[in-house]
N, C-alpha and C positions, 0 to 999 in steps of 0.2 A: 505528397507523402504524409504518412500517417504519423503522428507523434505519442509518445506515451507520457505521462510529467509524476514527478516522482517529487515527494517533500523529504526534505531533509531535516526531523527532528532535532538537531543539534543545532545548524544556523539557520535555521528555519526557510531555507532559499530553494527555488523551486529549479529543478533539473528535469529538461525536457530532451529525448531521445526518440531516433526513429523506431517504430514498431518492427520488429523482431531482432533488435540488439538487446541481449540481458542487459536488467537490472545492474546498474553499477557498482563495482568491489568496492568503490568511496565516493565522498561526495566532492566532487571536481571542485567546489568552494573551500571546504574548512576543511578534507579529508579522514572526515568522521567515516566508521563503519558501514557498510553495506545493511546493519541490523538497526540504523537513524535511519533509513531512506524509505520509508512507504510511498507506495502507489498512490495517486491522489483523481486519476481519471477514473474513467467507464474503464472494465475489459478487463480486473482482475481476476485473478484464481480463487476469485470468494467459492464455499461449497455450493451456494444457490439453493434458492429457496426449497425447506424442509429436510437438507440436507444436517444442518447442523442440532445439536442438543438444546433444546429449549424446556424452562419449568413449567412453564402456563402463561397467558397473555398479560396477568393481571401485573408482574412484575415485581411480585413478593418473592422471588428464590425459593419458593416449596417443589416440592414435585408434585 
């Protein structure tokens, strides 16, 4: 079985779930919010490459 591991911002403790149960409404440790719990593996809903808004490589914030 596949695992998904999620950090919890708040107590910092790593919460690991099978692959295709959502994301948690809290963190089963301290019961902080669903909006402390980032994904911390492979496999998220990132936009993927060139999808997102970027200024230029050099990483001055100009356009």
């Amino acid at each position: 079985m596949e695992i998904k591991k999620f950090l919890c911002g708040n107590c910092k403790k790593t919460i690991e779930i099978p692959r295709g149960t959502p994301k948690p409404e809290v963190c089963p440790h301290c019961g902080a919010p669903a909006a402390n719990i980032h994904r911390i593996d492979e496999g998220g809903r990132g936009l993927g490459p060139g999808k997102g808004q970027r200024c230029c490589s050099c990483g001055s914030g100009k356009f």
